[in-house]
N, C-alpha and C positions, 0 to 999 in steps of 0.2 A: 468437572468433566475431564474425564482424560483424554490426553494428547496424542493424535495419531501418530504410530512410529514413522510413515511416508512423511506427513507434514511437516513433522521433528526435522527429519532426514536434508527435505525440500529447505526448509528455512535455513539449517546450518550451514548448505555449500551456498556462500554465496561469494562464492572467488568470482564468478564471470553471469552476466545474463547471456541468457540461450533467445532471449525472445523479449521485444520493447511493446509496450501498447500506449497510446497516449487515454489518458483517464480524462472523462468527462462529468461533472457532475452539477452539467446545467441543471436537469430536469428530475434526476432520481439519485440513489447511493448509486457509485460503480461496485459491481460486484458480477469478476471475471469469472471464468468457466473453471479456473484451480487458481491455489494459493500465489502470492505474487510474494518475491523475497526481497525487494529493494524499491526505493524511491527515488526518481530524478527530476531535482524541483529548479523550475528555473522562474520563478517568481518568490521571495518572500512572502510566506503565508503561513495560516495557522490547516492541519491535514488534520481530518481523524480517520482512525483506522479501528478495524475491527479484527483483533487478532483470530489464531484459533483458538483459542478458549472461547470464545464467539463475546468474552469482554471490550470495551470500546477504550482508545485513548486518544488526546486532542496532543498535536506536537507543533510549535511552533518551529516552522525550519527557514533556514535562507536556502538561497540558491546551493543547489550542490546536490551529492547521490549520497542516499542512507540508504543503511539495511533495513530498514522498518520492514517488515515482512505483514501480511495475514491474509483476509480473507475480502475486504471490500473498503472501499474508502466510503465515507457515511456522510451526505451534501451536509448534515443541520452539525453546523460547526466549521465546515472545512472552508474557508473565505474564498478560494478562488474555485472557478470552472475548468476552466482548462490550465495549462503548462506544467500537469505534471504526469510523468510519464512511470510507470508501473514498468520493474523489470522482474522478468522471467527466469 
């Protein structure tokens, strides 16, 4: 599947978030209204994400802020519910 050139665009600038949401993944995947470029974890946990290739990967992170960029965090795998926060 090719990669949108916007999406390309959106994941590359990721000097600053514009916009924080906190990710919930009590009940279903999160899967916000556009592409999310970074990660702010403040628990040790294992995430997965669902890039734009709409392929899944499982990352174990500590606390801290990653670029992981895509399209929706995926609950069957991700260990925790809440503390992490999606930047924009």
């Amino acid at each position: 599947m090719a990669i949108n050139t916007y999406l390309k665009s959106v994941l590359r600038n990721i000097s600053s978030a514009l916009r924080y949401e906190a990710v919930d993944t009590t009940s279903a995947d999160w899967v916000p209204t556009t592409v999310f470029k970074g990660l702010h974890i403040t628990t040790a946990c294992t995430v997965v994400i669902q890039g734009i290739d709409e392929e899944t990967i499982e990352l174990a992170l500590t606390p801290g802020t990653y670029p992981y960029g895509g399209m929706a965090i995926i609950k069957s795998g991700t260990t925790v519910t809440t503390g992490i926060v999606a930047l924009f």
